[in-house]
Structure formats: structure tokens, C-alpha cells
N, C-alpha and C positions, 0 to 999 in steps of 0.2 A: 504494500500500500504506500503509495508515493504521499512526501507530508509537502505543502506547496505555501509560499507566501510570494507575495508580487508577481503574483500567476506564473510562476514556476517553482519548479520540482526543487525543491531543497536538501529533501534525505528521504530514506525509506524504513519501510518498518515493516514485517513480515509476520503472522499469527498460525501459531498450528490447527490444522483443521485434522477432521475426520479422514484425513487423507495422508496424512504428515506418517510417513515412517518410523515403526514406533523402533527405535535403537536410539542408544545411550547419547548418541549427539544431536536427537530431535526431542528432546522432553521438554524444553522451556517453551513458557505458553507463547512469549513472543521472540524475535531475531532483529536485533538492531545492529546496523553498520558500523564499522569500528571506525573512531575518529582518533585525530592527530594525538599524539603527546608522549609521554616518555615512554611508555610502554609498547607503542606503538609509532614510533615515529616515521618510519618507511607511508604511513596513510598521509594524503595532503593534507594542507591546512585546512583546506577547502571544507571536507565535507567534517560539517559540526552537527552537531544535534542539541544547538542551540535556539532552536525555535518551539512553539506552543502550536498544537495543530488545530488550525483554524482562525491561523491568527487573520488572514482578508479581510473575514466573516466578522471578525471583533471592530472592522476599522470601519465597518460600513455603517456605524451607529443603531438607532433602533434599540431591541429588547436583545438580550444575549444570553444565551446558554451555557452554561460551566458544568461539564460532567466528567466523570472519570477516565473511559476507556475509549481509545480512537474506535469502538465499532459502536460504543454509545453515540461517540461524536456524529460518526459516518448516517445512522439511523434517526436522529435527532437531524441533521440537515437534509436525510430524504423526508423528515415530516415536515418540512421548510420552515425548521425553527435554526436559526444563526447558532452556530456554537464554537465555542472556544474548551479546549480540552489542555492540562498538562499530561496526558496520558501514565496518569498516577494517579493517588488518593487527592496528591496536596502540590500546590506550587513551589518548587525550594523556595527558601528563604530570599536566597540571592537573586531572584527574579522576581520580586514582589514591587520592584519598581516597576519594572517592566510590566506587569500584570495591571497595575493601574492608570500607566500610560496608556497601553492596550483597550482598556477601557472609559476610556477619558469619553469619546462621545458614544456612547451606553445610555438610551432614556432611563433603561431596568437592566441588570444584570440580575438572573435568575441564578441558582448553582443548586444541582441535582446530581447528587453521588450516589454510591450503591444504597441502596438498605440491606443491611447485613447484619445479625448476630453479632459478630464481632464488638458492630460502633464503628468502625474506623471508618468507615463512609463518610458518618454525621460528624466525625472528628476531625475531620478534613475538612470540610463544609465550614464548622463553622472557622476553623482557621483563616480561609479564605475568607468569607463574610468578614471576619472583624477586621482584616487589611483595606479589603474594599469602602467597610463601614466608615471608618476612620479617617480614607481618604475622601469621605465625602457622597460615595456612590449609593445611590438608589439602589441598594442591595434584596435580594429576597431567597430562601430557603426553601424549597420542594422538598417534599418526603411522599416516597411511593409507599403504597400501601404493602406490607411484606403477609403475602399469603402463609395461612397457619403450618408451618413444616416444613416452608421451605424459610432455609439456611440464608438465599443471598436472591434478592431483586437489583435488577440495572435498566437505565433508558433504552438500550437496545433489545430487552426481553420484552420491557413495556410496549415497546413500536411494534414489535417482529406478534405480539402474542393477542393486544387490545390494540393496535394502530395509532396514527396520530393523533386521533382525539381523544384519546388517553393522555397521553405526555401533554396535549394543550390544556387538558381538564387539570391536572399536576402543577403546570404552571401556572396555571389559575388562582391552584389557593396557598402557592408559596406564600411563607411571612416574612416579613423583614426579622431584621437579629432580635433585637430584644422583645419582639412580640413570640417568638420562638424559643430563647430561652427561657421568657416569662411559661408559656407553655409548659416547660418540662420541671416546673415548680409544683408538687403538689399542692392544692390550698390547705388541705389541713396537718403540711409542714410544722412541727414541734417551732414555736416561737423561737425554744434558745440555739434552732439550726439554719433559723430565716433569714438572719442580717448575711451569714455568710451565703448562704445561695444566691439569696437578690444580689450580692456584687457584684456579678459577672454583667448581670443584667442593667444594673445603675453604670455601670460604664459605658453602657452602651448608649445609654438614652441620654447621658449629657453630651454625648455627640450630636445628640439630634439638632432639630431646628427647635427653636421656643413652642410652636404647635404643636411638634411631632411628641416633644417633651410631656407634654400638659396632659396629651392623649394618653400616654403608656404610663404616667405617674398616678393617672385618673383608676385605669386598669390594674395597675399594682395593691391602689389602695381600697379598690372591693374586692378583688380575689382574695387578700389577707383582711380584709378590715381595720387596717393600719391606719392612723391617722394622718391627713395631709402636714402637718407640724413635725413629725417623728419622720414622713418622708423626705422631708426638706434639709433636715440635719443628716439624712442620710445621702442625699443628693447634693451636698456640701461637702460633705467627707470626699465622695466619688468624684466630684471639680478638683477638690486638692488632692488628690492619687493622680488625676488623668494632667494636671499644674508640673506636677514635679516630674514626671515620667516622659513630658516632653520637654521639661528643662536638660534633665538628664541628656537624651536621647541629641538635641542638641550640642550639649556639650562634648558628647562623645563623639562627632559626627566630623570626619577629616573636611582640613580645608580646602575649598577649590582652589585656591592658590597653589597648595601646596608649597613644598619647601626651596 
């Protein structure tokens, strides 16, 4: 499967099928091209695999897809929803600028990873959500529905089994971050276990917009019954966490001048 950016072929990526040879040098589920560097220095510089597959697709604005696997990718643009894939759980680290460059003109970015037993789907997700969230973007969360027994759901089972208007109905009722992690809060969480769960969640809503804010603060405090005053000092604390952690993050951040 050729991965393409500026309408050409950048690298390839290869998956075993029911067809693949089963002997001891065909067991990985996928076959990437070996690129440049010490271990391999006879390959050019040329071919890297330093691209996101689907990145065209990310640059043409509109709503955008984020999902795991290039066949999720593949079946998510024949259901002609845009997607963007790191063909993994999660974006490195080191490419999280790029990830939100990538998505700079995004109205929505959706992000729909496995459902799995596991979690590392949703674990992934929301990694990604909280880069995007932070940078500003109109982020949103999908969760397939994981039928009772089975182990692992993806976008390309959803397409290939219910078709596209499955995965648009999915995208439909994505949340944004903290309306999602607000979600996965029980309401009749033990009081002295609340303040720590809500944090993840108060971090997220002082990102918001003052509207956005009011809305999910509103929500926080009928699902617990928490008073707007006790939420307030609690959404104070979570201004000066997200205060310093960008002073930090600052500080630590080399200069463009360099030396």
C-alpha cells in the first residue's frame, strides 16, 4: 500500500493477508521499508517514513478523521470521511507539532481508535485529544460500540460489516474531551475520590472558551451536586497547574536563536 503526500508516493507499507506465507519471515502483521541511518546506511536518504498517512486529506480543511490502522484509514476515506492516521495507537511525541500544524485548518477533528479490552485505543485517543485540545482545536472523541465477546472493534470492521452510515452515525455522537472524561466519572463516585478524578477533567475545561467553560462546569455540578463556589476554587487551582506548567514548558523550550 503506497502512503502519498503532494500527490505522490512517499513510502510503502505492506499487511499480511490470508494469502501471506505462513514461514518464520512472514509472521508480522505488517512490512515497512527500511530507511536510512546507522544500521542501515547503504538505504538513501530519500526514502523516510516520516510522514502521517493521509496527510493531503488533513490539509484540505473541513471535518477530519484520526484513527489507528492504515486499513481503518483506507475504509474511512472509501466512506468519504477525510482521515488522517499515524498508523499506531498514538502520535510520537516528536511529531505532535506537526500533528497540529497538520491540522490547523480542521473545522472538527474527530479521533476514532480501536475499542479494545485492552484501553489502549481510548488511551491513545485521548493523548491525542489533549494535544489537539490545548492547541486550540475543535477536538471530538468517537467510541464504537464493542459487541458483547468480542475482544477488539476498529473503523474498518465498522465500514467492511455496518457500512458508512455506521462510522457517520459514530461520528455523530463523538464528545469533545472533557464532556468524555466527564463521562467516564461515575456520579455516585465516593466524595473523598472526586476532586482527584475531576482533575483531569478541570484541565481540560479551563482550556475552553468562557461559554464552553460555563457549559461543562454547569454539567459537572448536577452530575455531583457540587456547589458552583466549591467549583470555582476548584477551577482556580486547575488555572494555576495549567499557569505554571506553561511557564515551565517555556522555560525549558530551546532558543530559536540558538547558540
Amino acid at each position: 500500500m503506497p502512503g502519498r503526500c503532494a500527490n505522490r508516493v512517499v513510502y510503502f507499507i505492506a499487511r499480511r493477508t490470508e494469502y501471506t506465507p505462513d514461514d518464520r519471515w512472514q509472521q508480522a502483521k505488517y512490512k515497512k521499508l527500511l530507511t536510512h541511518g546507522e544500521k542501515h546506511r547503504y538505504v538513501s536518504p530519500e526514502v523516510g517514513n516520516d510522514y502521517f498517512f493521509g496527510e493531503d486529506a488533513a490539509r484540505e480543511g473541513g471535518e477530519l478523521l484520526i484513527c489507528e490502522g492504515i486499513t481503518d484509514a483506507i475504509s474511512a476515506m472509501q466512506a468519504s470521511a477525510p482521515c488522517l492516521s499515524p498508523v499506531t495507537v498514538r502520535f510520537p511525541k516528536q511529531d505532535h507539532d506537526k500533528l497540529v500544524a497538520l491540522t490547523s485548518r480542521a473545522s472538527r477533528v474527530v479521533i476514532c481508535n480501536d475499542a479494545e479490552e485492552s484501553g489502549a485505543g481510548e488511551a491513545g485517543a485521548l493523548e491525542t485529544a489533549r494535544v489537539l485540545h490545548q492547541a486550540g482545536r475543535d477536538v471530538r472523541i468517537a467510541s464504537i460500540l464493542r459487541p458483547a465477546g468480542v475482544a477488539k472493534i476498529d473503523v474498518n470492521e465498522l465500514v467492511r460489516d455496518q457500512g458508512p452510515e455506521a462510522l457517520r452515525a459514530v461520528m455523530a455522537q463523538a464528545k469533545n474531551l472533557p464532556a468524555f472524561l466527564l463521562d467516564g466519572i461515575a456520579p455516585d463516585t465516593d466524595p473523598a475520590e472526586l476532586e482527584m478524578k475531576l482533575a483531569p477533567v478541570l484541565d481540560a475545561v479551563v482550556q475552553c472558551s468562557p461559554l464552553e467553560r460555563d457549559t461543562h462546569l454547569d454539567a459537572i455540578a448536577k452530575r455531583f451536586e457540587i456547589r458552583r463556589r466549591t467549583l470555582a476554587e476548584l477551577v482556580s487551582a486547575a488555572n494555576a497547574k495549567a499557569a505554571t506548567t506553561a511557564t515551565s514548558t517555556t522555560a525549558s523550550a530551546p532558543s530559536r536563536h540558538g547558540r
